[in-house]
N, C-alpha and C positions, 0 to 999 in steps of 0.2 A: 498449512496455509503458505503460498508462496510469498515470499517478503518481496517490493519494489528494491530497483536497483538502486545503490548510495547515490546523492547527486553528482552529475558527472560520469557516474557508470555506464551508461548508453554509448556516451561520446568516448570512454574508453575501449568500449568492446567494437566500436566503429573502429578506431586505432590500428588495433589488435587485426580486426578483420581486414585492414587493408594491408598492412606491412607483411601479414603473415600471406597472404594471397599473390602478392607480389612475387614472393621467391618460385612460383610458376613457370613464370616469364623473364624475369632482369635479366639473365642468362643467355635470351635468344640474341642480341644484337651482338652478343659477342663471340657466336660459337665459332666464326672462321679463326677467331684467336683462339680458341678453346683447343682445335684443332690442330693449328700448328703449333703450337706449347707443347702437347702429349705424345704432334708427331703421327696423326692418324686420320684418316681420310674424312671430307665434310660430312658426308653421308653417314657415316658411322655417327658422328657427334651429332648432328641433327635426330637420332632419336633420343636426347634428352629431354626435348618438351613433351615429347610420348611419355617418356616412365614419369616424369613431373602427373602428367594427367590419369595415367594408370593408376602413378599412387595417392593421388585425392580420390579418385572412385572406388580407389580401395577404403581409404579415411572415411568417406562415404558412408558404407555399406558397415564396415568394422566400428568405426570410431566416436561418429555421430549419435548412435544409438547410448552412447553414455553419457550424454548428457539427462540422460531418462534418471542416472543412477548415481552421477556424483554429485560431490558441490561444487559450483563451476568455479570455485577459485582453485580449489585441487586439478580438476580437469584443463582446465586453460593452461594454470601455471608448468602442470609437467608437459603437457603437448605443448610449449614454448621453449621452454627446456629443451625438448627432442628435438625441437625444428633448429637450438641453435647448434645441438650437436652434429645433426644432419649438416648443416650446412659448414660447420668443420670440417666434418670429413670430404666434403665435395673439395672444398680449398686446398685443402693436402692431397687430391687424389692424384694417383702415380698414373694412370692410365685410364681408357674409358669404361672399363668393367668398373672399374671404386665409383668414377663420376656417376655412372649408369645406376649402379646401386645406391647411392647417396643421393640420387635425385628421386629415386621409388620412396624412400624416405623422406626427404624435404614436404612431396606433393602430399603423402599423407600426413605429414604433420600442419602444413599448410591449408587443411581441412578446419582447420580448428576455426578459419574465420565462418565456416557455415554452421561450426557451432555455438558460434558469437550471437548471428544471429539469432539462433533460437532460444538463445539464455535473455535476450533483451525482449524478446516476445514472451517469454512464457515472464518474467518478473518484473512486465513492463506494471505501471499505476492502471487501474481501470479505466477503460474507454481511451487509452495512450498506447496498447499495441502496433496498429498501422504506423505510428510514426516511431517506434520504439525498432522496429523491422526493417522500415524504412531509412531511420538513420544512419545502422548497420550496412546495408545493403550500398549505401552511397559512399561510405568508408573501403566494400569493399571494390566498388565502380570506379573510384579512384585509385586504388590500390592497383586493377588490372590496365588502368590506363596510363598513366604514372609508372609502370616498372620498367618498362624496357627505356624510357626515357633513362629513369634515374641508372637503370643498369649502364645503358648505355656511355653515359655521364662517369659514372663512379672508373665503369673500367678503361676509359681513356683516363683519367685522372692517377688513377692505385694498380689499375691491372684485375682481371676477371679475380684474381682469386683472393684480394685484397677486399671487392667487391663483396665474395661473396662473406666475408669477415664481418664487415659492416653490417651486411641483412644479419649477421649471426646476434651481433652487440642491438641490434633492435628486438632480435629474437627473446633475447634472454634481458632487457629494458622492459619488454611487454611483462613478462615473468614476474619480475618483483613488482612491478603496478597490479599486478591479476590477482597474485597473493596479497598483497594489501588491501584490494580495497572491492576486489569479488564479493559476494556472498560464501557464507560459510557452511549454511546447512546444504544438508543431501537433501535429492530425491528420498522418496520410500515406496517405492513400484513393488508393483502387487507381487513381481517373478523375477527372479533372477536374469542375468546378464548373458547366460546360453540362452536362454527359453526367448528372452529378448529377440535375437538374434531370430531365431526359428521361427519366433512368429511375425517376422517382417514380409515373407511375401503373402499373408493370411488377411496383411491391413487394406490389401488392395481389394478384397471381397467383402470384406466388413465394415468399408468405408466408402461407400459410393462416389463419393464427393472427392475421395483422394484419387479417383479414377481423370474422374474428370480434370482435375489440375495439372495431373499428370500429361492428359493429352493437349490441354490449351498451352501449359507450359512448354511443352516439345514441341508443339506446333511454331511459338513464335523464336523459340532461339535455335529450332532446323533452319527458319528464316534468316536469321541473327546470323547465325554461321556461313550461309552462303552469302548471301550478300556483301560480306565482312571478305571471305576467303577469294569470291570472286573481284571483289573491288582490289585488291592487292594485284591481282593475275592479270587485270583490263588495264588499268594504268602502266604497267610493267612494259607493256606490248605497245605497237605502232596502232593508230597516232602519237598516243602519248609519251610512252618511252618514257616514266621516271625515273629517277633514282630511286635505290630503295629509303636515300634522308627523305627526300620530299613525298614519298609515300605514306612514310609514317608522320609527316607533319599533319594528315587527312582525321589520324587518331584523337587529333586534337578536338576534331567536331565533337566529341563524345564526351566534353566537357557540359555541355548543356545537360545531356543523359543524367549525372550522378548530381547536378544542382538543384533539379527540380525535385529530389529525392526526400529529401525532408517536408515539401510543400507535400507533394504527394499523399505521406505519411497523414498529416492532416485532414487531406480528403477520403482516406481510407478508413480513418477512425469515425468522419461526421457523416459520410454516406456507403462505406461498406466495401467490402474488395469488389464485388460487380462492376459496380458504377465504372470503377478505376482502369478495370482492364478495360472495359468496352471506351473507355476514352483514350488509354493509352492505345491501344490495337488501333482505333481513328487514326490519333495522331503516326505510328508506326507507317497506317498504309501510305498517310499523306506524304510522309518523307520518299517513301518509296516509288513513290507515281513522282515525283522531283528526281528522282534518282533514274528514272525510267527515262528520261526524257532526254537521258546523255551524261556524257563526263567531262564536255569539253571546257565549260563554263564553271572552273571551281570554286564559285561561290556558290553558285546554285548546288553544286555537288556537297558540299560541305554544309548547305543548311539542311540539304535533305538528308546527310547524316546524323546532323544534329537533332531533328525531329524523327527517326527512326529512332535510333538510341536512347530519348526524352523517353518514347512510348514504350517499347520492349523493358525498359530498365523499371517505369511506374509499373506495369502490367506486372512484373516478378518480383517486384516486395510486395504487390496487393495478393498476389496467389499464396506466396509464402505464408502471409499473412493467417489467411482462410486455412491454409492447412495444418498452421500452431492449433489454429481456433476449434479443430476439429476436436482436440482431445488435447488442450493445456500439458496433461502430466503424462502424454507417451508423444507429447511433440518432438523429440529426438528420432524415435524410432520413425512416425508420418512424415520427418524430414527428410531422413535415409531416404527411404522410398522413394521421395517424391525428386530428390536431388538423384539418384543414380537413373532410373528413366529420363530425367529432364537430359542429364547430359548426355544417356545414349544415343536419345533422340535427334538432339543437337549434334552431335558427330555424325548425322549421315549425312544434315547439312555443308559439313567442312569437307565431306568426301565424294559430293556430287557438285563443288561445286566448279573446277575443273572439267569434269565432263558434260556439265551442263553448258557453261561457257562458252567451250568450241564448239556444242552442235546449235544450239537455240543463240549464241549472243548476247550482250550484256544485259538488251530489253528483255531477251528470255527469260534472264534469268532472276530479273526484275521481277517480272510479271509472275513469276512460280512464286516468288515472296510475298508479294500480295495474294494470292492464293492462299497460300499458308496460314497469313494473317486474318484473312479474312473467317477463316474456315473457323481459326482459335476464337475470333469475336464471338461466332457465333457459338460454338462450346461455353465458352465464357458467360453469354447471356445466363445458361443453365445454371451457375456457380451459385456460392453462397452472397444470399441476402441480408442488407443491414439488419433484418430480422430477425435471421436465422441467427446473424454474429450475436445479437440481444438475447436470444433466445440461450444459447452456447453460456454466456455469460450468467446468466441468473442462475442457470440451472449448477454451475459451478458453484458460486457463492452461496447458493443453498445446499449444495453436498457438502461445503464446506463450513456450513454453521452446523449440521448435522453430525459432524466428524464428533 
């Protein structure tokens, strides 16, 4: 039987999920000093957000799936450890191969906030998962929104590699909280930790439902990506011509995104991840018909970000949610899965959204987001029902009075 988390456990592995997700990003606002420090051209440095992202999809695919197998104070504690040794070595690095290399490592150790989340789903109280996912999830919303600020901040103050010390001393802070006050027991999966592994692309045939999350999920954060990657490219450009500060002040709207994150929670546990996405996907398009209408007016720009981001961020803790739900004790491995498609998916968004841009325009490019959105609601309609999550639950608590 799986134990609920200590009180406070939730809002720890929220913690966890945000500070460790962070070290993705804190980085980018500083890479022209990164740069000149080493002595090596922007270009070159600029593929450190690449290996950061290579090696979460690698944490992904590898790392995630053990959460099926340990007990997440072990698991957390050494993948915090690692992250803060990772981020050691980036500090010290002599040239861009060490950084390069140490940021392949950060990203996958940096994985562990998506195994946050599925340690406060799977040992959330009954009928307390959607918000137990959900909290997580807003930890790590803030996390990704929050780093390049706080990067930013730290290495005018200390210097990039002072900075990245800091994240290291929160790295290994989260450690000894993880070991204290995690749960202690394992998993006991039916197969070992290879077989694990090999049977991850099997879950997408044997699990219908993981299909479909899959494609509503990549549908709205291909969305997520363009929109996000093309709004940076449009404001850069005549009329607007911003700076790259007052650009990133825009990231602020996406504070609304990770607040409503815990209400969210609430309406995922009393009416079902359905309900959630079909309202978040609403709210998403409506930001984006706001966003359609221009850039010049940045309040209006900024609320319509604020209500894209509301919607897309409710919409992926109620999907995650459905996909714990599917199978509680191999929710690490339907996580892998569902997190390495979500982001592939989501990276064609960041990679079309430049050539979308210059031939369609900003309303093009708008309007392909609403598309996208819309398509997801309607996928989404198909997903799991409060039922179905009722259904998923009983039948667990009766396999598990059987045991």
């Amino acid at each position: 039987m799986t134990r609920p988390l200590p009180r406070g456990g939730t809002l720890l592995l929220a913690a966890i999920a945000g500070t460790a997700i962070a070290n993705n990003y804190a980085l980018q606002p500083a890479l022209s000093a990164v740069a000149a420090d080493l002595g090596v051209s922007l270009s070159l440095i600029g593929l450190v957000p690449t290996a950061a992202l290579v090696g979460c999809m690698a944490g992904f695919a590898l790392l995630l799936p053990l959460t099926d197998h340990l007990a997440p104070r072990t698991l957390v504690t050494a993948q915090l450890t690692a992250l803060a040794l990772a981020l050691g070595v980036g500090a010290a690095a002599a040239g861009p191969v060490q950084l390069l290399v140490a940021y392949l490592l950060i990203g996958a150790a940096a994985s562990v906030g998506a195994q946050a989340g599925n340690i406060a789903g799977r040992h959330a109280s009954p009928g307390r998962r959607g918000s137990g996912v959900a909290t997580v999830a807003a930890g790590m919303s803030a996390g990704i929104l929050l780093s390049r600020l706080a990067g930013g901040a730290l290495t005018d103050a200390l210097g990039w590699r002072r900075m990245l010390l800091v994240f290291a001393g929160l790295a290994l802070f989260g450690a000894v909280a993880a070991l204290t006050f995690l749960p202690r027991r394992r998993p006991h999966p039916e197969h070992g930790y290879g077989r694990t592994l090999a049977s991850l692309p099997s879950l997408l045939r044997t699990h219908p439902p993981l299909r479909g999350a899959v494609v509503t999920g990549g549908l709205w954060y291909f969305a997520f990506n363009l929109v996000w990657v093309a709004l940076t490219l449009a404001l850069a450009q005549p009329p607007h011509s911003l700076s790259p500060a007052s650009i990133g002040l825009y990231s602020l709207a996406g504070v609304l995104g990770f607040a409503v994150l815990p209400f969210t929670g609430r309406l995922i546990d009393r009416h079902g991840p359905r309900t959630v996405i079909v309202a978040g996907m609403a709210t998403a398009v409506a930001g984006t018909a706001l966003l359609a209408t221009g850039l010049s007016t940045p309040a209006a720009a900024a609320l319509g970000l604020a209500l894209f981001d509301a919607g897309c961020f409710a919409a992926q803790a109620a999907n995650q949610s459905r996909v714990i739900a599917l199978d509680p004790q191999r929710s690490g491995s339907l996580s892998s899965v569902y997190l390495m498609l979500y982001f592939t998916v989501g990276a064609l968004g960041t990679a079309l959204a430049a050539p979308l841009l210059s031939a369609l325009g900003w309303r093009g490019v708008t309007l392909t987001a609403i598309a996208a959105l819309l398509l997801a609601t309607a996928i989404g309609r198909t997903g799991t029902t409060r039922r179905t999550v009722h259904v998923t639950r009983t039948r667990a608590r009766s396999t598990r009075r059987h045991q």
